[in-house]
Wavefront OBJ file of the C-alpha trace (Angstrom):
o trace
v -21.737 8.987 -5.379
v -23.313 7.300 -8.044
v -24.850 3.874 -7.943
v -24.271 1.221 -10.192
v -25.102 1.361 -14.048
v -24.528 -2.271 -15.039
v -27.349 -3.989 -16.383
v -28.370 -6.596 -14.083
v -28.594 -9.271 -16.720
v -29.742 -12.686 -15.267
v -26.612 -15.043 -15.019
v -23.955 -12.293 -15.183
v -21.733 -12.528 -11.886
v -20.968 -9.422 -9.736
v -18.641 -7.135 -10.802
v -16.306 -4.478 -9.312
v -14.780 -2.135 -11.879
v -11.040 -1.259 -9.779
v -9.620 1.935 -10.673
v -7.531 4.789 -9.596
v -4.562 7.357 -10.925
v -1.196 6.665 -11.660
v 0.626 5.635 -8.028
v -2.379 5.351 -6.212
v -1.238 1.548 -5.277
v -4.422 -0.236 -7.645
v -1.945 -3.340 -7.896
v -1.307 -3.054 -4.328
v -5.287 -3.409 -3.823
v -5.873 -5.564 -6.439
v -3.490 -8.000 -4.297
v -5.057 -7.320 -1.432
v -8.413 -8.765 -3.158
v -6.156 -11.773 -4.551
v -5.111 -12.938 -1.442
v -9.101 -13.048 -0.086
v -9.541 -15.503 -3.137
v -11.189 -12.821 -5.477
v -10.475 -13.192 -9.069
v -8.958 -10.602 -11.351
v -9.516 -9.562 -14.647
v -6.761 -7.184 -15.567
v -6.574 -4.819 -18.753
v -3.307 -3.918 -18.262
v -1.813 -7.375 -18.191
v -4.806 -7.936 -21.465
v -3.540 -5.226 -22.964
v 0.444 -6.645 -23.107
v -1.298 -10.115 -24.111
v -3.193 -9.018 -27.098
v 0.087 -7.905 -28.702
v 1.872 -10.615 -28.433
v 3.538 -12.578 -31.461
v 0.711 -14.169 -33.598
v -2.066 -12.186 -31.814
v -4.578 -10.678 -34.580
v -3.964 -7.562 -32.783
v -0.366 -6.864 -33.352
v -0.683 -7.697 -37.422
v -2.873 -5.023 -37.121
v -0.821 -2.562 -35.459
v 1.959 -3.064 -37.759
v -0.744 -2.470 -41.040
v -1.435 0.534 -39.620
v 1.688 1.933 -38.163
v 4.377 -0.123 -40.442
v 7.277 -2.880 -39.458
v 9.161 0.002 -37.575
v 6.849 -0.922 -34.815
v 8.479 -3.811 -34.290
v 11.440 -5.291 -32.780
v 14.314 -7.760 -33.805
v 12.418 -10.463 -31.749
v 9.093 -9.905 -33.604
v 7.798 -8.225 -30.313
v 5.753 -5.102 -30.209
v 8.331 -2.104 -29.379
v 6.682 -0.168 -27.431
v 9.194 2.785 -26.384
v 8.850 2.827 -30.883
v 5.511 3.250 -30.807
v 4.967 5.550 -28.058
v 6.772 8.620 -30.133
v 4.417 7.677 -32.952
v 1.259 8.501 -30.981
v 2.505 10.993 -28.369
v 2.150 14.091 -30.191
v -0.353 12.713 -33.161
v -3.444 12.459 -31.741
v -5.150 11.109 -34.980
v -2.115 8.064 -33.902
v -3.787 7.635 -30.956
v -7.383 7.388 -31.999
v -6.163 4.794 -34.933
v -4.163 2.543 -32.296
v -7.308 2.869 -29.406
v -10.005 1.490 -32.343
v -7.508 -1.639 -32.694
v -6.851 -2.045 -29.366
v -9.550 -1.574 -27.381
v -11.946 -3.967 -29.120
v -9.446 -6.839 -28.752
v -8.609 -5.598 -25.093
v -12.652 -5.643 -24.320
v -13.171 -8.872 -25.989
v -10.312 -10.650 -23.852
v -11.871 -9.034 -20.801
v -15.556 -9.848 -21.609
v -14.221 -13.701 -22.210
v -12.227 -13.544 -18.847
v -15.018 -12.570 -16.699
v -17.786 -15.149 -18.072
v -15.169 -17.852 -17.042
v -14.377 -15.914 -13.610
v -15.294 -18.105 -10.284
v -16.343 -17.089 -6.878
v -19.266 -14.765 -5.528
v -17.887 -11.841 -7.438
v -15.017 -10.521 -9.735
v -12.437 -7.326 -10.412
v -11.944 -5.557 -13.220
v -9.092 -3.729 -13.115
v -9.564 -0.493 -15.496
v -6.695 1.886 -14.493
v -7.910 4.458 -16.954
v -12.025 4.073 -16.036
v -12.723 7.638 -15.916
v -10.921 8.443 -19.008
v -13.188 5.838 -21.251
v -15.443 3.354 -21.027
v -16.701 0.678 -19.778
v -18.776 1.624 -16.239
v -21.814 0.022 -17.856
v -19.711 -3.479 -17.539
v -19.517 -3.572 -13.660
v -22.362 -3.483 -10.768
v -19.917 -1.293 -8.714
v -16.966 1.345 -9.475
v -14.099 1.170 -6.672
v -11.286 4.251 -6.395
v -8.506 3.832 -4.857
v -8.053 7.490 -4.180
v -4.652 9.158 -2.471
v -3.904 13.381 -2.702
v -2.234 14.250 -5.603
v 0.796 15.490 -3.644
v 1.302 11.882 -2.793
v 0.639 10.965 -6.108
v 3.548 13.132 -7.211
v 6.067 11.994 -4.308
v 5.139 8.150 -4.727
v 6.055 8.768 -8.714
v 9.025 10.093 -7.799
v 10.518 7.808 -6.020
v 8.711 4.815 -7.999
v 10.043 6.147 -11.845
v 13.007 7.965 -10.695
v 11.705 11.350 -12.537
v 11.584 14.594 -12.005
v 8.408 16.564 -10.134
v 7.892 18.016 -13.406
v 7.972 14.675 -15.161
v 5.647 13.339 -12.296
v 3.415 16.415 -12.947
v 3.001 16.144 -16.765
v 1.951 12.122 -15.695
v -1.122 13.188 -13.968
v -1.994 15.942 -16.137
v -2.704 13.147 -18.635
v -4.768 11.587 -16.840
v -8.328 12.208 -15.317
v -8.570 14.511 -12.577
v -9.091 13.343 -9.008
v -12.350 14.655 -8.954
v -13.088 13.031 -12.466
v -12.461 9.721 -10.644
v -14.500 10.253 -6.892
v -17.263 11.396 -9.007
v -17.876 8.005 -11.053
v -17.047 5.982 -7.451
v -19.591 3.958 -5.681
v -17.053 2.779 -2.848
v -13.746 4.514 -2.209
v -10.293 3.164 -0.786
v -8.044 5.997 0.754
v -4.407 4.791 0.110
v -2.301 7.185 2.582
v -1.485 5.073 5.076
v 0.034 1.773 6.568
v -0.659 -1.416 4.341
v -2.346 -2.625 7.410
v -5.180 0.384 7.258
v -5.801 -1.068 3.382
v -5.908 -4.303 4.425
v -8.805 -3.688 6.889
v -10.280 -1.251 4.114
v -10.262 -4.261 1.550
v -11.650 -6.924 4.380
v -14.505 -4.521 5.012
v -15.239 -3.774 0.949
v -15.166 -7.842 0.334
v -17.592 -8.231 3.007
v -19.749 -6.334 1.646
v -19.391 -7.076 -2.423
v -20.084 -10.485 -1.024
v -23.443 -9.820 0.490
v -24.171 -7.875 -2.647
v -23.281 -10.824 -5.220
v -25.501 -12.842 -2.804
v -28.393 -10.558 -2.909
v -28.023 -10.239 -6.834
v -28.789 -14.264 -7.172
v -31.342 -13.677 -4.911
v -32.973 -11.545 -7.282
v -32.271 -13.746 -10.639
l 1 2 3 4 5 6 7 8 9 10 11 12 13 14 15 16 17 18 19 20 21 22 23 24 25 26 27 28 29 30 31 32 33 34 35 36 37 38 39 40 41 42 43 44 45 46 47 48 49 50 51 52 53 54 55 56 57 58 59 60 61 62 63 64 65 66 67 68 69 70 71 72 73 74 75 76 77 78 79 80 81 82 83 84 85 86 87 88 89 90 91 92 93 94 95 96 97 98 99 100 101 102 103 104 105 106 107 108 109 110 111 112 113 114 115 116 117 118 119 120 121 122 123 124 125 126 127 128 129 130 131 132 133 134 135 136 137 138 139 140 141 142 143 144 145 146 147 148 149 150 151 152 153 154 155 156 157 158 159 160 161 162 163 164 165 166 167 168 169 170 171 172 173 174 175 176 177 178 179 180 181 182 183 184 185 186 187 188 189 190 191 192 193 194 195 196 197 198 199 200 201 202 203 204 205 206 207 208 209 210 211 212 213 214 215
C-alpha cells in the first residue's frame, strides 16, 4: 500500500481522503466517523450545493448546455442532463471543467474551517480523478464485487445487468486497494465496522497528534 502523498504543509489539519465503489456502504462509514465526533467534508453533498439556484456554477452549466437543463422550479434537472453527457464524452469533459473547480473550491474552504484532531473527505470517485495529493491518508471501504452487485440490487431495484454496467463505470477494485493506505472490509455485521472504525480513529488520532508534533 502506498503511503501518504499530501504535502505536510505547516498548519494544514490531518486529513483522511474516504472512498470506495458504488454500494460499498462509504455513507454507512462516514456515519460511523460522525458519531465519534469526526467532521465531514462531503463532495457529493458539495457537488448538489454548487448547483443550486444563484450558485455561479449552475449559470454556467446552463451557458454551456442551454435552458433545457433546467427545470420549471429553476433547479438543475439532472435526469435532463444526464442523457446529454452519457454517450458524449466531449459533454462530459465540458461539464467536469465547470464542476470540479467549484466542487474543489467548496471542499478546500470546508476543510480549513474543519475542527477536531483530524477530518474526512469523502471522494466516492478517488481513484477515478484527483485529488490524493489533498489528504495525509487514503481509506477504502472495500466489499467483493459480488456483493457489490447484490447490495445494488436490492438498494436501486435494477437488474444484475443494470448493477453490472454500474461498476463497469467505475474504477476497478483493484484500482481502488492499490491507492489505499488503510482499508475497511464491509461484509459483515454493522457491529464488525463499528470496531473497524473505533480502531482506524484511534489511530488517525495519534497520527494528527504526531503531525503537530512535527510543525
Amino acid at each position: 500500500m502506498p503511503t501518504a502523498t499530501a504535502s505536510d504543509a505547516p498548519g494544514r489539519q490531518f486529513r483522511v481522503a474516504l472512498t470506495g465503489g458504488i454500494a460499498s456502504g462509504k455513507t454507512t462509514v462516514a456515519n460511523l466517523f460522525a458519531d465519534l465526533g469526526v467532521p465531514l467534508v462531503d463532495s457529493d453533498l458539495i457537488a448538489r450545493e454548487v448547483v443550486e439556484p444563484g450558485q455561479p456554477a449552475l449559470s454556467a452549466v446552463v451557458a454551456a448546455f442551454g435552458p433545457d437543463v433546467l427545470g420549471t422550479d429553476g433547479r438543475l434537472d439532472r435526469r435532463r442532463l444526464r442523457e446529454i453527457i452519457f454517450a458524449d464524452p466531449a459533454a462530459r469533459a465540458r461539464l467536469e471543467s465547470i464542476l470540479h473547480p467549484a466542487i474543489r473550491a467548496e471542499m478546500d474552504r470546508q476543510s480549513a474551517s474543519a475542527q477536531g484532531p483530524y477530518h474526512l473527505l469523502v471522494i466516492p470517485l478517488l481513484a477515478e480523478g484527483s485529488g490524493r495529493d489533498r489528504a495525509d491518508r487514503v481509506l477504502v471501504v472495500d466489499v467483493p464485487e459480488s456483493l457489490q452487485i447484490e447490495r445494488l440490487m436490492a438498494r436501486d431495484s435494477v437488474s444484475r445487468a443494470q448493477a453490472e454496467a454500474s461498476l463497469q463505470a467505475q474504477a476497478s477494485r483493484a484500482a481502488r486497494l492499490e491507492i489505499a493506505d488503510d482499508v475497511v472490509l464491509n461484509t459483515g455485521r454493522i457491529e464488525d465496522l463499528r470496531s473497524q472504525v473505533a480502531e482506524l480513529h484511534a489511530r488517525y488520532v495519534k497520527f494528527a497528534q504526531e503531525k503537530r508534533r512535527k510543525v
